[in-house]
C-alpha positions in Angstrom: 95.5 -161.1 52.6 93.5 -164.7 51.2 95.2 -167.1 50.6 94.9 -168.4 47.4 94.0 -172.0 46.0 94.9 -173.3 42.5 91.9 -173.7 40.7 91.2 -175.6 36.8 89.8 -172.6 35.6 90.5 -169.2 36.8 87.6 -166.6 36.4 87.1 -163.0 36.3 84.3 -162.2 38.9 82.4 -158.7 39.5 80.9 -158.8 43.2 78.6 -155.5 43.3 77.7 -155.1 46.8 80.1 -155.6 49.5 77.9 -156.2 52.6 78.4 -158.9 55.1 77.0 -161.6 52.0 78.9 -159.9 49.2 82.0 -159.7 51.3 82.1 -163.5 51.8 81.4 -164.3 48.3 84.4 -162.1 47.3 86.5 -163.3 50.1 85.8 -167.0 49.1 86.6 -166.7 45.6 89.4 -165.2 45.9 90.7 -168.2 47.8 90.0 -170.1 45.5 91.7 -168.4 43.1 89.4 -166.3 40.9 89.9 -162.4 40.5 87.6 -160.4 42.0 86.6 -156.9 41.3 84.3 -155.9 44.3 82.3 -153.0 44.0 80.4 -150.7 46.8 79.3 -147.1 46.8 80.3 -147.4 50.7 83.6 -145.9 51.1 84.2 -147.3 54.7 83.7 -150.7 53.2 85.9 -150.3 49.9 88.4 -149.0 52.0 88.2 -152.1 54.7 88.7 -154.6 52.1 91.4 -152.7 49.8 94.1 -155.0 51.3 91.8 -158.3 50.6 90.8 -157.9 47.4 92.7 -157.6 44.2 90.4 -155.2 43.2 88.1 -153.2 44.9 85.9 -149.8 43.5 83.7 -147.4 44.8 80.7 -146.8 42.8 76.9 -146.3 42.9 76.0 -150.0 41.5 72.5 -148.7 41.2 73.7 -147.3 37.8 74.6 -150.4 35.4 76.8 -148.4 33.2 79.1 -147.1 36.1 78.8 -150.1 37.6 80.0 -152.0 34.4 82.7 -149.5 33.6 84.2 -149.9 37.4 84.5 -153.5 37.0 85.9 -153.8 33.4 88.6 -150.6 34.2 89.9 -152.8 37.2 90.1 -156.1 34.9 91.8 -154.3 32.2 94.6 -152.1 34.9 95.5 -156.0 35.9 95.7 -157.8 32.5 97.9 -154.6 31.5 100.2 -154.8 35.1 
């Protein structure tokens, strides 16, 4: 799993598209502390990064609204948890 850095201001991040750029993005902020919801339509790649990111969906990003409902559902399950 990241490790994770204290940070001044922690954000909530949506990373939609998980390929070898998106991955490092996500990977990076968590380490520095952010939460990440990453989101793919590629279940092989959702399921290779379950473990290294707090949050991680599978959705077609190509439609917004899905897209948007994946990333606020997985916000809301960990302010509620």
């Amino acid at each position: 799993m990241a490790k994770r850095a204290k940070t001044a201001e922690k954000k909530n991040v949506a990373v939609i598209g998980l390929g070898r750029f998106g991955e490092a993005v996500a990977l990076r902020l968590v380490e520095l502390g952010h939460e990440v919801v990453g989101i793919d339509g590629n279940a092989e790649i959702v399921q290779k990064l379950a473990d290294d990111l707090p949050h991680v969906v599978q959705a077609d990003s190509t439609e917004a609204e899905e897209a948007r409902m994946a990333g606020a559902s997985a916000i809301k399950r960990r302010e509620m948890t």
